[in-house]
C-alpha positions in Angstrom: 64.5 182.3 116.7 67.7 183.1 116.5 70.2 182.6 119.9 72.4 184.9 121.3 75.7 185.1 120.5 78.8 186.3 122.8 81.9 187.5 121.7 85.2 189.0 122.9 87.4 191.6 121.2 91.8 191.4 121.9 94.0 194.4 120.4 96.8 195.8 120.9 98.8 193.3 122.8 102.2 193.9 120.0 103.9 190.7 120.9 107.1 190.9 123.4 105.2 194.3 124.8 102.6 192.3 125.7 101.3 193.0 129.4 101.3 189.5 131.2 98.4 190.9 134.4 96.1 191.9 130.8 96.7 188.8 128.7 96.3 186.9 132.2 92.8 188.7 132.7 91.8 188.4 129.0 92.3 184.1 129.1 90.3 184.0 132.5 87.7 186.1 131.1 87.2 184.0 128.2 87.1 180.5 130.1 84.4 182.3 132.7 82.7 183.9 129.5 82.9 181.1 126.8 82.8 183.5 123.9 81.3 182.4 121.3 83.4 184.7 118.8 86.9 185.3 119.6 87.5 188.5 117.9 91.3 189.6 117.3 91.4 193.2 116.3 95.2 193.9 115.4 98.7 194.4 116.4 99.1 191.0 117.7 102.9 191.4 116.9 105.2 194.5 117.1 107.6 194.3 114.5 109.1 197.4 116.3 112.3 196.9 114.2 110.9 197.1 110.9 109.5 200.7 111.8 110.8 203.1 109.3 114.0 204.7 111.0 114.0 201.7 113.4 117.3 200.7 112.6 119.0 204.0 114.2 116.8 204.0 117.2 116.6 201.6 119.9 113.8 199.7 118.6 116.4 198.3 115.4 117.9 196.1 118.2 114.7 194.0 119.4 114.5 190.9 118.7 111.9 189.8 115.9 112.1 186.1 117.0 111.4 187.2 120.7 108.6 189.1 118.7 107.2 186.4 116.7 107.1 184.1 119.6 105.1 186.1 121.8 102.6 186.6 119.0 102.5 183.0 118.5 101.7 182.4 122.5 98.8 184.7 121.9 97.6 182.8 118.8 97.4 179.5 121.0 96.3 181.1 124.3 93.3 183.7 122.7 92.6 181.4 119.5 90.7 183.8 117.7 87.6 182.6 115.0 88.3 186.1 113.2 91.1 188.3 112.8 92.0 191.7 111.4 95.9 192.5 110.9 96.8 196.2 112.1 99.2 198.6 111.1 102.1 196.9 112.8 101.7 193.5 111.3 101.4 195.9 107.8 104.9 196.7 107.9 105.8 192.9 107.1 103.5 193.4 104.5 104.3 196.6 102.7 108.0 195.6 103.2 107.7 192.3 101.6 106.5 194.3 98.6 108.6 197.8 98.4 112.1 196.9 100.0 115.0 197.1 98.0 116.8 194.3 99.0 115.0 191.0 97.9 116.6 189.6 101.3 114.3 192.0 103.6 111.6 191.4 100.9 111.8 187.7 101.2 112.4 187.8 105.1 109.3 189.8 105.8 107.3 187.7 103.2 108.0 184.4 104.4 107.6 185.7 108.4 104.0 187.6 107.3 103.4 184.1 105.6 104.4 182.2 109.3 102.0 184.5 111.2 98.9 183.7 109.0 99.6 179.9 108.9 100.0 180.2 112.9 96.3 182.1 113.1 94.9 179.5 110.7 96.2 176.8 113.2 94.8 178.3 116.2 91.1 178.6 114.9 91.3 181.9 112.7 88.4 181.0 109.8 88.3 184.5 108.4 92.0 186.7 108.5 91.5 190.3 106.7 94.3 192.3 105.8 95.0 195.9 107.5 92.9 197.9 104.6 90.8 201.1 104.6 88.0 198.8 102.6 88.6 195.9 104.8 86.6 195.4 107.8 85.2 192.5 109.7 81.0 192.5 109.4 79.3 189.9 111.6 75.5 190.4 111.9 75.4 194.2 113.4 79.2 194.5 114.3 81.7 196.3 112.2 85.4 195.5 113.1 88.6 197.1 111.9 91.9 197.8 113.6 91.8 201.3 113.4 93.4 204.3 111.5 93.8 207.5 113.5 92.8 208.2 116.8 89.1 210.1 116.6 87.0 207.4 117.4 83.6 209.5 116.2 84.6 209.8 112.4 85.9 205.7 112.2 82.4 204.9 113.5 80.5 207.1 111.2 82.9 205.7 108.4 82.8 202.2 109.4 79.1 201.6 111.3 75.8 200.5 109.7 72.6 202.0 110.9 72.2 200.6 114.8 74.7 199.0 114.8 78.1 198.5 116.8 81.6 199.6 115.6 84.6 198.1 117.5 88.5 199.1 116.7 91.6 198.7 118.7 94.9 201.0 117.8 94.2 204.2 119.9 94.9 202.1 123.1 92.5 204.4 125.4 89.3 202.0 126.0 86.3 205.0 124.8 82.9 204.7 123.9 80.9 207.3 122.0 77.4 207.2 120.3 77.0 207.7 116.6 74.7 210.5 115.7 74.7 210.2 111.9 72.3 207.5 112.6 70.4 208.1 115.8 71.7 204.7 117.4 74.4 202.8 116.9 77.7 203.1 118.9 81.7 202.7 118.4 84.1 201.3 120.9 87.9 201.6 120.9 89.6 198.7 122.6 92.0 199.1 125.5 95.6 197.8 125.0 96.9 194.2 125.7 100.6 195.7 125.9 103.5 196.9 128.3 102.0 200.8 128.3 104.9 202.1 129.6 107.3 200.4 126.9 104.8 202.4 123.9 108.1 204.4 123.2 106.6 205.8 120.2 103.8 207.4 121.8 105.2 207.9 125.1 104.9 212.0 125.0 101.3 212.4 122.8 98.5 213.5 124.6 96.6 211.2 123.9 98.8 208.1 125.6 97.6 210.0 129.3 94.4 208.1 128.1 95.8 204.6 127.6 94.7 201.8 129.6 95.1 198.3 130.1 91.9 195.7 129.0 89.8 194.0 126.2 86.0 194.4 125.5 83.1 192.1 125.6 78.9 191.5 124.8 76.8 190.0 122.5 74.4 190.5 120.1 71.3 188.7 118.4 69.8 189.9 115.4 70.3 193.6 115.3 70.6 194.1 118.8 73.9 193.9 120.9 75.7 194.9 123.9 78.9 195.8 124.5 81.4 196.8 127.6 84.4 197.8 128.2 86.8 195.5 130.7 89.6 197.0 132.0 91.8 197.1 135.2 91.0 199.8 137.5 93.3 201.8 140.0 93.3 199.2 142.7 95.1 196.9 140.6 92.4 194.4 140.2 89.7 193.6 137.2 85.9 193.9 137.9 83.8 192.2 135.1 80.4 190.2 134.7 80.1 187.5 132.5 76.7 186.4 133.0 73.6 187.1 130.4 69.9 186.3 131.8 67.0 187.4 130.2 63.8 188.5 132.0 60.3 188.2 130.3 57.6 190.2 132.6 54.3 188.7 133.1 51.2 190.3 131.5 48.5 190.8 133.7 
């Protein structure tokens, strides 16, 4: 009979933005929890200056080696078993391919290069690339950092039959079901990060929804839990951590 397994899902905590009372909250919950999968779901690092139209704004003056050290912290504090790059960590990516000066190219190739030898170190057996036809798949979870923000259509795109969908990138910590299949369910992650330094999203709509926090559960076989762990208005962070199973007595 197979055992149960408990995991933990990080996003979002885009390296010097990161939030030090969430990535504080996310460690202790891990030593109480003692996940068995450590599941990190994307923008580990910001790479704010590397943003298309950075280099006039504000963000063109962040530091990258502030950046990649953060990032590295959270490598060695979180140590994640599997872990799915996000759009930020892309634009090392798609840079080291398309820029046209073979400096940038070779800069963001040889720092993309760092951050994957970093995970690798820390514990990271399976890294996947930020791709549309790339996501994570561990017994009934589906995992992938996330494109857009509707929550419903990535978990109808992404989720098998009963089974659990988790991303990160929209920041806002929501649940919905998945009617396509009658059960089944898709989670977006809170962020690990600064909220109130987001200047890219600062005035959306949608960033009146974002909140601070991580998400947690287990599964075995096809079944699983999942919640949602987050700090509420009093400042402080509620969670459980225990899993008991109750067997009733036939009579």
């Amino acid at each position: 009979m197979s055992k149960i397994t408990k995991f933990v899902w990080a996003s979002d905590n885009h390296g010097e933005l990161g939030c030090p009372d969430a990535l504080s909250a996310l460690y202790a919950y891990c030593d109480d929890f003692k996940p068995d999968l450590r599941l990190g779901g994307g923008d580990h690092y910001d790479c704010a200056p590397l943003r298309k139209g950075a280099m006039n704004e504000m963000e063109g003056v962040r530091s990258i080696k502030d950046d990649l050290t953060a990032g590295h912290e959270f490598m060695r504090r979180f140590r994640p078993t599997h872990l799915l790059w996000g759009n930020h960590e892309y634009r090392l990516e798609k840079l080291a391919r398309s820029h046209s000066s073979s400096v940038v190219r070779d800069f963001c190739s040889d720092t993309f290069s760092e951050m994957n030898r970093v995970a690798r170190k820390c514990g990271a057996k399976v890294i996947l690339p930020y791709r549309r036809d790339k996501p994570l798949r561990i017994g009934p979870i589906t995992g992938h950092h996330g494109i857009g923000s509707d929550l419903t259509k990535m978990g109808m795109f992404y989720g098998t039959e009963g089974g659990l969908f988790l991303c990160g990138h929209g920041h806002t910590g929501q649940q919905v079901n998945l009617p396509k299949f009658g059960r089944g369910a898709a989670y977006m992650s809170p962020a690990l990060g600064q909220l109130d330094l987001f200047d890219y999203s600062e005035n959306t709509l949608s960033a009146a929804k974002h909140n601070n926090g991580f998400i947690a559960g287990w599964f075995k076989d096809k079944e699983w839990k999942a919640w949602i762990i987050h700090r509420l208005g009093d400042g402080k962070w509620y969670w459980q951590t225990d899993i008991k199973t109750f067997t009733p007595k036939t009579r």
